[in-house]
C-alpha positions as CSV (number, residue, x, y, z in Angstrom):
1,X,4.5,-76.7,-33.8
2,X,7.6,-74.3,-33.2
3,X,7.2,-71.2,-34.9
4,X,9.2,-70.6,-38.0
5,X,12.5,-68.6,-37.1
6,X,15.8,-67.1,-39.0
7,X,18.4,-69.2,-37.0
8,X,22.1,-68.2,-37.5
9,X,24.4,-71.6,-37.1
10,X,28.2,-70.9,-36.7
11,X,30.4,-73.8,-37.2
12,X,33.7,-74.3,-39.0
13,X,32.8,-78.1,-38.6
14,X,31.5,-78.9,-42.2
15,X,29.7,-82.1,-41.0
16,X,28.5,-80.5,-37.3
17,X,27.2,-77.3,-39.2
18,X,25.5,-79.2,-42.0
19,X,24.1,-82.4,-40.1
20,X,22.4,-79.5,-37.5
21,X,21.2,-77.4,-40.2
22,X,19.7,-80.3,-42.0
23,X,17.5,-80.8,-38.6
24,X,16.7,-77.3,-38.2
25,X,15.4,-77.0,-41.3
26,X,13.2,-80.2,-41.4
27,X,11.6,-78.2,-38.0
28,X,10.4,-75.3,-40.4
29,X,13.0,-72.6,-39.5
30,X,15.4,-70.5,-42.0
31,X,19.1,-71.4,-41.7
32,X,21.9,-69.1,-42.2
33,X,25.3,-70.5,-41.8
34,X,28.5,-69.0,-40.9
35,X,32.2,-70.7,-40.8
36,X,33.7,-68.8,-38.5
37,X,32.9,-66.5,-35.5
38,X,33.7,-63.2,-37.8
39,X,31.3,-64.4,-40.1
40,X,29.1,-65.1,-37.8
41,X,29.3,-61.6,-36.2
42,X,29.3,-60.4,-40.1
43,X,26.2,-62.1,-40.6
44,X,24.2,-61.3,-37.9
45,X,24.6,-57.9,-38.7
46,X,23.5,-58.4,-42.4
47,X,20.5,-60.3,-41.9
48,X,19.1,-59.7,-37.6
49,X,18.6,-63.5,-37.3
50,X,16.2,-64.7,-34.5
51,X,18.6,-66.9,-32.6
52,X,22.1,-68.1,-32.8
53,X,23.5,-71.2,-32.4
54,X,27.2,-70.5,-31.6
55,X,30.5,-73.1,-31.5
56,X,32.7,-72.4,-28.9
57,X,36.2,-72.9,-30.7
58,X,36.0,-71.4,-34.0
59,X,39.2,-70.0,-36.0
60,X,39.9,-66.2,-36.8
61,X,37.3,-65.3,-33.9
62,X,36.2,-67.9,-31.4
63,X,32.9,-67.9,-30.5
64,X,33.3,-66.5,-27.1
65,X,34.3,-63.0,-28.2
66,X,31.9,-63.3,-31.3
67,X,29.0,-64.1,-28.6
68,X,30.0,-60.6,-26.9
69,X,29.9,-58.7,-30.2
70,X,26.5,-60.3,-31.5
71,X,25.0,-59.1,-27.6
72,X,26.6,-55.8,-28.3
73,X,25.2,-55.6,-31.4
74,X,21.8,-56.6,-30.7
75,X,21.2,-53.7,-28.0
76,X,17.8,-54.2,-26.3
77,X,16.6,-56.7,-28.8
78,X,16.9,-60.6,-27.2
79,X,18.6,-62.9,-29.3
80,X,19.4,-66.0,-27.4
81,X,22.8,-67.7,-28.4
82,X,23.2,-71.6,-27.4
83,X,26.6,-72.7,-27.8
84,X,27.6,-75.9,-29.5
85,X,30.2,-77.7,-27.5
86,X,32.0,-80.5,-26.4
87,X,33.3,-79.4,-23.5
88,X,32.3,-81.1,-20.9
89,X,33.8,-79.3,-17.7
90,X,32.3,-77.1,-15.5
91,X,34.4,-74.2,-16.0
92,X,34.2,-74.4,-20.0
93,X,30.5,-74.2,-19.3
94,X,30.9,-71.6,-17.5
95,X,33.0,-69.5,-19.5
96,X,30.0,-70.1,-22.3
97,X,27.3,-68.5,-20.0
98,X,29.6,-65.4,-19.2
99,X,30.6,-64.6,-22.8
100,X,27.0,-63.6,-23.2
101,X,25.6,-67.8,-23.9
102,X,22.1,-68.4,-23.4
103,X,22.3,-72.0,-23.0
104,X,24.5,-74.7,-24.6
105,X,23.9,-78.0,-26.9
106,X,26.2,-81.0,-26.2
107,X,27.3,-82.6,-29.6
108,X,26.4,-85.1,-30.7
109,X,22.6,-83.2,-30.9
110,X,19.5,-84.8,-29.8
111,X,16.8,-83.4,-32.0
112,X,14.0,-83.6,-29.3
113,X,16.4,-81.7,-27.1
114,X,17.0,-78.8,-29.4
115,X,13.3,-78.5,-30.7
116,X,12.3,-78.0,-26.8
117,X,15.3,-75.5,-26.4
118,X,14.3,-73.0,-29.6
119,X,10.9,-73.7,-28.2
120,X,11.4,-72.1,-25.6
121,X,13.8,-68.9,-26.0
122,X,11.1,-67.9,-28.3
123,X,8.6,-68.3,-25.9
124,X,11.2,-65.5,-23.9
125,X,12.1,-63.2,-26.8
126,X,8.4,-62.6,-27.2
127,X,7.8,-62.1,-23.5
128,X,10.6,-59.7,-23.5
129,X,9.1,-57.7,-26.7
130,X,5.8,-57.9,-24.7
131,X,7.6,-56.3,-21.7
132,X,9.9,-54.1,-23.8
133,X,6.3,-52.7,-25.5
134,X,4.7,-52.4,-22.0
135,X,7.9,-50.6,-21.0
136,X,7.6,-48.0,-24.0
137,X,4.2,-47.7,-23.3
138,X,4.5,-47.0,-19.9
139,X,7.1,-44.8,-20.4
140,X,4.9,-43.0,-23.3
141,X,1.9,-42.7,-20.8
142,X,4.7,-40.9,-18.0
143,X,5.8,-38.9,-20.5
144,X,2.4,-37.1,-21.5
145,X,1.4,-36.9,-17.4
146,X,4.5,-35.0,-17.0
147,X,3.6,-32.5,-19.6
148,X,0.1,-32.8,-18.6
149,X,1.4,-31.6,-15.0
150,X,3.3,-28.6,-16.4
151,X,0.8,-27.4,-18.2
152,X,-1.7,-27.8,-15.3
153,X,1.1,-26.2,-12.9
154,X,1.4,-23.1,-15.8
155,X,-2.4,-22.5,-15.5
156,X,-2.4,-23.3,-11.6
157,X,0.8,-20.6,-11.4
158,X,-1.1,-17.7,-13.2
159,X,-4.4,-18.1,-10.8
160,X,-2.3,-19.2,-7.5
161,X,0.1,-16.3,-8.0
162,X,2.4,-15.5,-5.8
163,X,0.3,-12.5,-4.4
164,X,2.3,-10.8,-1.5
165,X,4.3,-13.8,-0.4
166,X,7.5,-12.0,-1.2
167,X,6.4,-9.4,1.4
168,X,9.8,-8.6,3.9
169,X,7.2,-9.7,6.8
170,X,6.7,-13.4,5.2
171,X,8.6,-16.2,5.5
172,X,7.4,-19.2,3.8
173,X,8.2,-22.8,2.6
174,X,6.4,-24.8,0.3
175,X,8.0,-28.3,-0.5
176,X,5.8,-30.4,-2.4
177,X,6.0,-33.9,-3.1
178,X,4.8,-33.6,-6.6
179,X,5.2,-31.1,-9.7
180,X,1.5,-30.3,-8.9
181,X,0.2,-31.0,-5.4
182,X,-2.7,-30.4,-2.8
183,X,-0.7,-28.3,-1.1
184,X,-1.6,-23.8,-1.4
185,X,-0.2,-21.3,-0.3
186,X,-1.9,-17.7,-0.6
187,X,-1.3,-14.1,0.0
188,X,-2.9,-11.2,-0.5
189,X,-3.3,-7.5,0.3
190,X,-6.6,-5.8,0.5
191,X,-7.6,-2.7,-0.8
192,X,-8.2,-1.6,2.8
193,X,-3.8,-1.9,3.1
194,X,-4.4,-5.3,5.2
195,X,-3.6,-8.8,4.1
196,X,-5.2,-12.0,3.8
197,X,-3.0,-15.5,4.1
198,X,-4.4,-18.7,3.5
199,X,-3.1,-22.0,3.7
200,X,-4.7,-25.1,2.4
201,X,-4.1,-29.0,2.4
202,X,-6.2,-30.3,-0.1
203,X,-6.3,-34.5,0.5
204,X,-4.0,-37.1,-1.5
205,X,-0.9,-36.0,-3.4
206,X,-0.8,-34.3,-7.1
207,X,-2.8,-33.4,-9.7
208,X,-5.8,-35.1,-8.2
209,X,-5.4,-34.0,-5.0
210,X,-4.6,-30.2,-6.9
211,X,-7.6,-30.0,-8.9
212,X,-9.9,-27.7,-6.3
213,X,-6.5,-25.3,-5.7
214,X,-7.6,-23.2,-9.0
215,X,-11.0,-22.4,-7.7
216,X,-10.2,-21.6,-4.4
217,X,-7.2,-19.7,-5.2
218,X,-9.6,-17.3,-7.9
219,X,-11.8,-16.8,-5.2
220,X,-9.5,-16.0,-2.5
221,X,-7.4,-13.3,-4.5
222,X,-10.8,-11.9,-6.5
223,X,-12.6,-11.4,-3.6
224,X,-9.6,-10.5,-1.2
225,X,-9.0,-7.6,-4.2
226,X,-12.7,-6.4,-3.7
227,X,-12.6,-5.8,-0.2
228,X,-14.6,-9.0,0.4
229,X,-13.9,-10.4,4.9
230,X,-12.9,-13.5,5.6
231,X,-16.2,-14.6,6.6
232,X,-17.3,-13.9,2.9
233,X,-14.3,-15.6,1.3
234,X,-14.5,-18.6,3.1
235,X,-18.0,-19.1,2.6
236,X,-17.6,-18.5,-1.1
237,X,-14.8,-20.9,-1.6
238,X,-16.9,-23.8,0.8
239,X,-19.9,-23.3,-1.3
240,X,-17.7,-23.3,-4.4
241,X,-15.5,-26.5,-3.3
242,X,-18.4,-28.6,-2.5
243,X,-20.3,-28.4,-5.5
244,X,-17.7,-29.4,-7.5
245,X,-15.2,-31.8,-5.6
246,X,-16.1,-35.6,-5.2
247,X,-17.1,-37.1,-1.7
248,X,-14.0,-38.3,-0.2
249,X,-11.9,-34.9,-1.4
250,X,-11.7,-31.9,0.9
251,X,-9.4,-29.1,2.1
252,X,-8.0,-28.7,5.3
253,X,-7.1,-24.7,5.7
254,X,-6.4,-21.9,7.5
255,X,-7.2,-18.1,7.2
256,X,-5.7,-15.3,9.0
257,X,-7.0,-11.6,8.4
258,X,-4.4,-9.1,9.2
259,X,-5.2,-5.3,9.9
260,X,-1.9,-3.6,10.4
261,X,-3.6,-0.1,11.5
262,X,-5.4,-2.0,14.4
263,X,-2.5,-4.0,14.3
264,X,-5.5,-7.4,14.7
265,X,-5.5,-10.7,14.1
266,X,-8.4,-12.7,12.5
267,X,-7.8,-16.6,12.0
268,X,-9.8,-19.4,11.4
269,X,-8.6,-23.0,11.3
270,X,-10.6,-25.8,9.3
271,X,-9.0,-29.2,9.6
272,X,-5.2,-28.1,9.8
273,X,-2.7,-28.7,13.0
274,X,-3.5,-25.7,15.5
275,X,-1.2,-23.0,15.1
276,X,0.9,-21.0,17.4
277,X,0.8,-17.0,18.0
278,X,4.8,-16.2,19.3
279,X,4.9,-12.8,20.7
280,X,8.1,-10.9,21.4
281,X,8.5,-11.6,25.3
282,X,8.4,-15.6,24.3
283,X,5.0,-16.2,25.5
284,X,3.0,-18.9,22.9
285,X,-0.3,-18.3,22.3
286,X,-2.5,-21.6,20.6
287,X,-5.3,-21.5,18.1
288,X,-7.0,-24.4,18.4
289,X,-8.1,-26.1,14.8
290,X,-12.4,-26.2,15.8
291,X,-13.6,-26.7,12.4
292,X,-14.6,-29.0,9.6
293,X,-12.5,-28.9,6.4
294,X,-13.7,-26.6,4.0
295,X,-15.6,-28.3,1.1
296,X,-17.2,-31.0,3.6
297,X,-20.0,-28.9,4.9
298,X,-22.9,-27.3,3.0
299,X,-23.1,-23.4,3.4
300,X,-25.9,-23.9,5.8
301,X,-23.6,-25.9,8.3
302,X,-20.7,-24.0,7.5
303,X,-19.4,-22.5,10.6
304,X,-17.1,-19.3,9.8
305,X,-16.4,-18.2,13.3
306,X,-12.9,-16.6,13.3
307,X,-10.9,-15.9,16.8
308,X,-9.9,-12.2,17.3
309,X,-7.0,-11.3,19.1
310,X,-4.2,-8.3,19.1
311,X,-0.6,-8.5,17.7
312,X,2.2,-6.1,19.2
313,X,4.9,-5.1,16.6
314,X,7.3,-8.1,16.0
315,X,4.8,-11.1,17.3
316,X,4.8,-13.8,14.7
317,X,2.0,-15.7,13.7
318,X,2.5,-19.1,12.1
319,X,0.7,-21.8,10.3
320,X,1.7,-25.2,8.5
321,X,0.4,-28.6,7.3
322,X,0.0,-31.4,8.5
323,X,3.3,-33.0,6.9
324,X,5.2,-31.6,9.1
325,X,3.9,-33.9,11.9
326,X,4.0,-36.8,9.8
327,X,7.1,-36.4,8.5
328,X,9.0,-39.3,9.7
329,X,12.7,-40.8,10.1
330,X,14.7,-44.3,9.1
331,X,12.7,-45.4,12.3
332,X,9.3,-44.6,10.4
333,X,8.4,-42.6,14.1
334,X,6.3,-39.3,13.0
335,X,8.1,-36.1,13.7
336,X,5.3,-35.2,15.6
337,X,3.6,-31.7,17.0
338,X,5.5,-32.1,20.5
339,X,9.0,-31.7,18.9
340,X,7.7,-29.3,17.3
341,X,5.9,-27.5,20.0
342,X,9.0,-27.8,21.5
343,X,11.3,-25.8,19.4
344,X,8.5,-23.4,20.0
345,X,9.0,-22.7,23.9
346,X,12.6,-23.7,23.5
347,X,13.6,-20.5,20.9
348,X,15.5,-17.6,21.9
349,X,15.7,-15.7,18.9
350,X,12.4,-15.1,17.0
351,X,14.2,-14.4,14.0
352,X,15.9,-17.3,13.0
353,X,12.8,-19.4,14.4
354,X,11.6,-20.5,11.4
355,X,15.2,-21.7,9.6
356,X,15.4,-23.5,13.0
357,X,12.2,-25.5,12.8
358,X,12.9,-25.5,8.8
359,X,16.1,-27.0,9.6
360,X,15.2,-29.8,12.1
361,X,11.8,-31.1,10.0
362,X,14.5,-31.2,7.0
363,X,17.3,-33.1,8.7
364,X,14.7,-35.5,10.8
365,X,13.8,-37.1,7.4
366,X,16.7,-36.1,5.4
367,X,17.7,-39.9,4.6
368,X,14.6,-41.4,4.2
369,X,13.1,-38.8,2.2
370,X,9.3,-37.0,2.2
371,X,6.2,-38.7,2.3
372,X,4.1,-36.0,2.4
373,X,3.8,-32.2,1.3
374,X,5.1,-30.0,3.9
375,X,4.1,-26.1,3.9
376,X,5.2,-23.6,6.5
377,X,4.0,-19.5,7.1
378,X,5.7,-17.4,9.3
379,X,3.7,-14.1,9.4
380,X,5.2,-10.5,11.7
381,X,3.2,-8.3,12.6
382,X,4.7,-4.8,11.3
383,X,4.3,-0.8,11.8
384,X,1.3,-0.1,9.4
385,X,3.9,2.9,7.2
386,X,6.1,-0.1,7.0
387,X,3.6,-2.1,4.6
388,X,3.8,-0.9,0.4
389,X,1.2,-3.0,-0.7
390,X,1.3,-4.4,-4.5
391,X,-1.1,-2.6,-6.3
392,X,-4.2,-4.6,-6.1
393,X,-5.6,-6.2,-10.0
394,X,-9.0,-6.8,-10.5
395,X,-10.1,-9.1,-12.9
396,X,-10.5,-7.6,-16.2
397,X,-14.0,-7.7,-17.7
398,X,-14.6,-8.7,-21.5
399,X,-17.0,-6.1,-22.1
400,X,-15.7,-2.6,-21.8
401,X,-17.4,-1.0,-19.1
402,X,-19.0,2.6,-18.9
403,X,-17.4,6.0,-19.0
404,X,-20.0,8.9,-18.2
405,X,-23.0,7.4,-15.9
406,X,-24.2,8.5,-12.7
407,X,-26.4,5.9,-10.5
408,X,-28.1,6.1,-6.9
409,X,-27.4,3.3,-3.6
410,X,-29.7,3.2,-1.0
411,X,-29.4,0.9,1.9
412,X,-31.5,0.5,4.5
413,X,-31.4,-0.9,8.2
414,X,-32.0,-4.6,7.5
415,X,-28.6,-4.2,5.2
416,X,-26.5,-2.0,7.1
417,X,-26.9,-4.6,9.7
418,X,-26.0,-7.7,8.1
419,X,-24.2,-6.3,4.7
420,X,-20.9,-4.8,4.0
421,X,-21.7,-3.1,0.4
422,X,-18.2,-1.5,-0.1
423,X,-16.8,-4.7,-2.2
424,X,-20.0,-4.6,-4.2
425,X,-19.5,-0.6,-4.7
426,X,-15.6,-1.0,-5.3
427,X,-16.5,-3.5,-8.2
428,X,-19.2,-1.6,-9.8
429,X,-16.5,1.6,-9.9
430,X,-13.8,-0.8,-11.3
431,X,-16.3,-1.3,-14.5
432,X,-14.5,1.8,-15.5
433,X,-12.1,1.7,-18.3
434,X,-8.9,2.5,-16.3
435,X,-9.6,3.0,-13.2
436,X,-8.8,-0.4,-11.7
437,X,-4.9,0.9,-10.9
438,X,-7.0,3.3,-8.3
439,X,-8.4,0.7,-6.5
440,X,-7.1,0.9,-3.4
441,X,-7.3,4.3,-2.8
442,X,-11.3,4.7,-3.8
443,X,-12.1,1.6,-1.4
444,X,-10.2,4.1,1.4
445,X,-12.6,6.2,0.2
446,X,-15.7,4.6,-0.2
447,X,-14.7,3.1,3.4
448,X,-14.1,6.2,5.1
449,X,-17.7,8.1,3.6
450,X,-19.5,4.9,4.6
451,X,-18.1,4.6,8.3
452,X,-19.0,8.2,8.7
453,X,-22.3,8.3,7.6
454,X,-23.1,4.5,9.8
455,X,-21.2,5.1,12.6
456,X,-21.7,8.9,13.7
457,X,-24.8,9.6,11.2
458,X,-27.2,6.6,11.5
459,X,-25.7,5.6,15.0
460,X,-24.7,8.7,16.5
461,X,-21.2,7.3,18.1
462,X,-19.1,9.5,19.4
463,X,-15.4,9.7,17.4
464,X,-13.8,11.0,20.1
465,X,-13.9,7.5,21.9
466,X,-11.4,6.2,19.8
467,X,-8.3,9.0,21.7
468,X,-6.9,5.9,23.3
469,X,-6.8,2.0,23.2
470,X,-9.5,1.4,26.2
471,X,-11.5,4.1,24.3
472,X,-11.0,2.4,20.9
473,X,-12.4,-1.0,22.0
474,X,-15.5,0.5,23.7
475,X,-16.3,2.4,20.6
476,X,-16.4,-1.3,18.3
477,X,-18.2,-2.6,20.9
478,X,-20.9,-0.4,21.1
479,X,-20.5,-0.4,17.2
480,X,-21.4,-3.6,17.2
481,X,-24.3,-3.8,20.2
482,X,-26.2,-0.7,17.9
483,X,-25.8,-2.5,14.4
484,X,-27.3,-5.9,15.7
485,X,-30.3,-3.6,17.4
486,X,-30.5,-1.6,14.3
487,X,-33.9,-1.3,13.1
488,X,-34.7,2.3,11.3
489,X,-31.8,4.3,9.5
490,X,-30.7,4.8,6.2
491,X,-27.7,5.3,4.1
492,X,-27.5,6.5,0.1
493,X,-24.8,6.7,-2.2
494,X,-25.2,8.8,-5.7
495,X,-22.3,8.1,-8.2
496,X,-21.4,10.7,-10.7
497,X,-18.4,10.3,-13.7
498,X,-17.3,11.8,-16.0
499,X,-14.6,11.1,-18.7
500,X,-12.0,13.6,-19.1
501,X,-8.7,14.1,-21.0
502,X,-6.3,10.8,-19.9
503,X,-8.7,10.4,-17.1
504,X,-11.8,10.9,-15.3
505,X,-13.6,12.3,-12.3
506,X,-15.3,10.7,-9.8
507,X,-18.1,12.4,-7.8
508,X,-19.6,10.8,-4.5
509,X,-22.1,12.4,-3.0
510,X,-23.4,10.5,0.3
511,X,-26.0,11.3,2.2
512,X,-27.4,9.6,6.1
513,X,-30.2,9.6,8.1
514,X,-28.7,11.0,10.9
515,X,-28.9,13.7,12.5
516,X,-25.4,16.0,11.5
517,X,-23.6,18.3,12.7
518,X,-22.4,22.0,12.5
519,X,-19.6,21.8,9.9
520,X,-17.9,24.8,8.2
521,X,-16.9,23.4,4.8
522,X,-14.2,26.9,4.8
523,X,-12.4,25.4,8.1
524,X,-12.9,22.1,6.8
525,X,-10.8,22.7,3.5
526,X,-8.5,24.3,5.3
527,X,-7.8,23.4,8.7
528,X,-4.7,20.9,9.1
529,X,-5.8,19.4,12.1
530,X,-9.5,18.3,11.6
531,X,-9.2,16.0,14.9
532,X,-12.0,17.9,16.7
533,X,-13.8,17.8,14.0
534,X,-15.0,14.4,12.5
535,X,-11.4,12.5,13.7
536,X,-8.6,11.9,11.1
537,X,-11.4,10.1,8.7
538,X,-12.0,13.8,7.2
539,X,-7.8,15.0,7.0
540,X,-7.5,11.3,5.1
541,X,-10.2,12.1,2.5
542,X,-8.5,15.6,2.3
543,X,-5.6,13.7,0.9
544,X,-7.4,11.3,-1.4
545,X,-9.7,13.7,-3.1
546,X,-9.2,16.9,-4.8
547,X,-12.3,18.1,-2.9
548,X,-14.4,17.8,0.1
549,X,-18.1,20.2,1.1
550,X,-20.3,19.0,3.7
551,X,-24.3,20.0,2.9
552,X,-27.9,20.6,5.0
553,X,-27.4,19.9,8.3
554,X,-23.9,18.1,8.2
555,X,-25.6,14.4,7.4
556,X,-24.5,15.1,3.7
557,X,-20.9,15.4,2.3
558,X,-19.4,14.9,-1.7
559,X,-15.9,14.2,-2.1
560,X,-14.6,14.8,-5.9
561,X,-11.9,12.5,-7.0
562,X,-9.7,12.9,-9.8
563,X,-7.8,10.3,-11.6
564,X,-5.1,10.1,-14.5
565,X,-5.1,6.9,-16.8
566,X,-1.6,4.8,-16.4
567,X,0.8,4.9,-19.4
């Protein structure tokens, strides 16, 4: 049984219009009937019939035009019009179907003919308002993603800052595929005046493949801000990505340690394409990508061993994903790492390197368009006074931390071996109401008391070792033979502040197991060249602190530092 519909018949036939309303409604359906094709348009309008059955040649409006109007006005909505004809040609018929016609009905009607026809138009005006729904639905369900991306890519912007990308010694291009991606880029300077960089290609595309990009980006620039190495961040942000990151979803990374005062370079590669070292003669050095993803391993069979080498003044350093490789032209044939390798011994000018290889990645896919997230980090190696580091932030606490306290830190020779306590000091001093825009500066500090005191208290090296580059490199290395034999010694901090108008002072008093030397605090406050001394270490503290006295028999020393809260 046909369902019941509002059928609009247009005829200016008397007997045509009443003989094919007469059968319409002995099928069940509502009739409204027009005489002409303006009243037919007229009508359709007034009462949004299901279906119209439409004579072709009509006075006032014929029923081709009044077809187009009745489309026009129907919008989106299907309302099938079957014209009522005579006509017989081929090119009449024609001209029916291109006015906006449905289907036609030769006259005189066959009643089995016409139920099947209504029978079936409504079968496709509900299929089209079961698509039309899916559509809006669809459309409905894209809608709230999107906004779901922006606000995940608001929260992702505010913990995967920008850091120190803007730095005049970065270049950088992230292109993602997706509002949110696996794709992250890091930067960050360390209290030290160093910087970390990280890299990361998280697997898949968007927000999926994005989730793990907060956490490791919270890690990288909270620990990076305390001081924390490389070593200790990755670590962290394995352990971290692991626990919380299904099966089948890792990260693929890269990490490069920068010391501008040794003018070093630390990298480890997890997982990425190896990475080239440019230096400014032309000659390509390769790091060679040894490691597992991060977040595949557990922190037991996590391996965090970096490669070491030296960067002269202008040598660029430079890291990217894996979609530049696989980016691929109308031929779908990869871009691949030896074209790219290629514009790498082929360069002549190091300084419009990376536009170049920016250039030729873009254009190579340029008309079939990306498939993949592409990132790119150009790093230079720069004259240590060259680098203004942001001042570092440190997450704020909730609980408001406290104001005068004094506390004791004593490490012994199992520690100082395998422990770098200076983050963990740094963060206990930034507990301190105000004293987090001093951060950099104390770490120099703390790092410069703590150096002394291991080094030449506790290990008895020799500063005057480090008077040229030879010297310099046998003095870490027998740094690092004594701390790995270490087994007696002892180092101890004592903390002392005290709140003061706008500010505070800080008193460090630390105190080694070593055996000292003959210091005269007079010539010590007031020499300007304390080389012969204890190295530059002491004329740096001279400039940090408002005071410097060395006690007993030289293995004890408190530095008084004073501090102004920021407006």
């Amino acid at each position: 049984m046909t369902e019941s519909l509002k059928i609009l018949v247009a005829d200016d036939n008397a007997t045509d219009r009443l003989i094919l309303c007469t059968i319409l409604k002995k099928q069940g359906h509502e009739v409204v009937q027009a005489t002409n094709g303006q009243e037919a348009v007229d009508l359709f309008t007034e009462c949004r019939p299901h279906l119209v059955l439409l004579d072709a040649i009509m006075p006032e409006l014929d029923g081709f035009e009044a077809a187009r109007l009745i489309k026009c006005l129907a919008g989106e909505e299907l309302i099938p019009i079957i014209f009522l004809t005579s006509l017989t040609d081929a090119t009449s018929l024609a001209s029916c179907l291109d006015a906006g016609g449905d289907d036609f009905l030769s006259k005189p009607y066959n009643n089995v003919i016409l139920d099947a026809k209504i029978h079936a138009f409504q079968r496709m005006r509900q299929m089209h308002q079961t698509l039309q729904q899916q559509r809006d639905q669809i459309a409905q369900n894209n809608t709230y993603l999107l906004e779901e991306q922006r606000v995940a890519k608001a929260v992702f912007d505010n913990v995967a800052h920008a850091g120190c990308l803007k730095a005049t010694n970065l270049k950088f291009l992230l292109s993602p595929l997706a509002v949110f991606n696996g794709d992250v880029l890091l930067a960050a300077y360390k209290p030290s005046g160093g910087m970390h960089i990280l890299l990361g290609d998280f697997t898949g595309h968007g927000l999926p493949a994005a989730i793990g990009a907060m956490p490791l980006a919270e890690i990288f620039y909270g620990m990076s801000a305390k001081g924390f190495g490389i070593k200790d961040i990755l670590r962290e942000i394995n352990l971290k990505l692991k626990a919380i990151l299904p099966v089948n979803v890792f990260c693929c990374a890269g990490m490069a340690d920068i010391n501008f005062k040794k003018q070093s370079l630390t990298v480890w590669l997890g997982g990425l394409p190896d990475c080239y070292l440019i230096r400014t003669n032309g000659e390509m050095e390769i790091f060679e990508s040894k490691h597992l993803p991060i977040g595949v391993l557990s922190s037991k069979g996590f391996d965090d061993t970096c490669v070491e080498v030296q960067m002269g003044l202008g040598d660029r350093f430079y890291l990217w994903s894996d979609g530049i490789h696989e980016a691929r032209n109308e031929e779908a044939e990869m871009y691949g790492e030896e074209r790219l390798k290629n514009l790498f011994l082929n360069n002549t000018d190091l300084d419009c390197l990376f536009d170049t290889i920016n250039d030729d990645v873009t254009h190579y896919f340029d008309r079939v368009g990306r498939d993949d997230d592409i990132t790119m980090l150009e790093f230079m190696m720069i004259d240590s006074e060259l680098v203004h580091a942001d001042q570092i932030e440190l997450e704020m606490g909730a609980v408001s931390g406290p104001t005068d306290w004094s506390m004791t830190y004593q490490l012994g020779p199992a520690t100082l071996r395998d422990f770098n306590p200076l983050p963990l000091l740094l963060h206990l001093l930034m507990e301190v109401p105000g004293l987090r825009p001093h951060s950099g500066t104390l770490y120099t500090v703390l790092a410069e008391l703590y150096s002394n005191a291991l080094e030449h208290g506790v290990m008895g090296l020799d500063s005057n070792l480090k008077a040229d580059p030879n010297g310099f490199v046998e003095y870490y290395k027998l740094r690092e033979d004594g701390l790995s034999r270490l087994k007696d010694g002892w180092v101890k901090f004592t903390f002392e502040h005290l709140p003061m108008d706008s500010g505070g002072r800080l008193r460090f008093h630390v105190e080694d197991s070593g055996i000292g030397f003959l210091y005269d605090n007079e010539a010590i406050s007031s020499s300007s060249d304390d080389a012969s001394l204890h190295g530059r270490g002491i004329q740096l503290l001279k400039t940090l602190c408002q005071k410097i006295e060395y006690f007993g028999k030289g293995n004890e020393v408190e530095a008084y530092f004073d501090w102004q809260r920021e407006a």
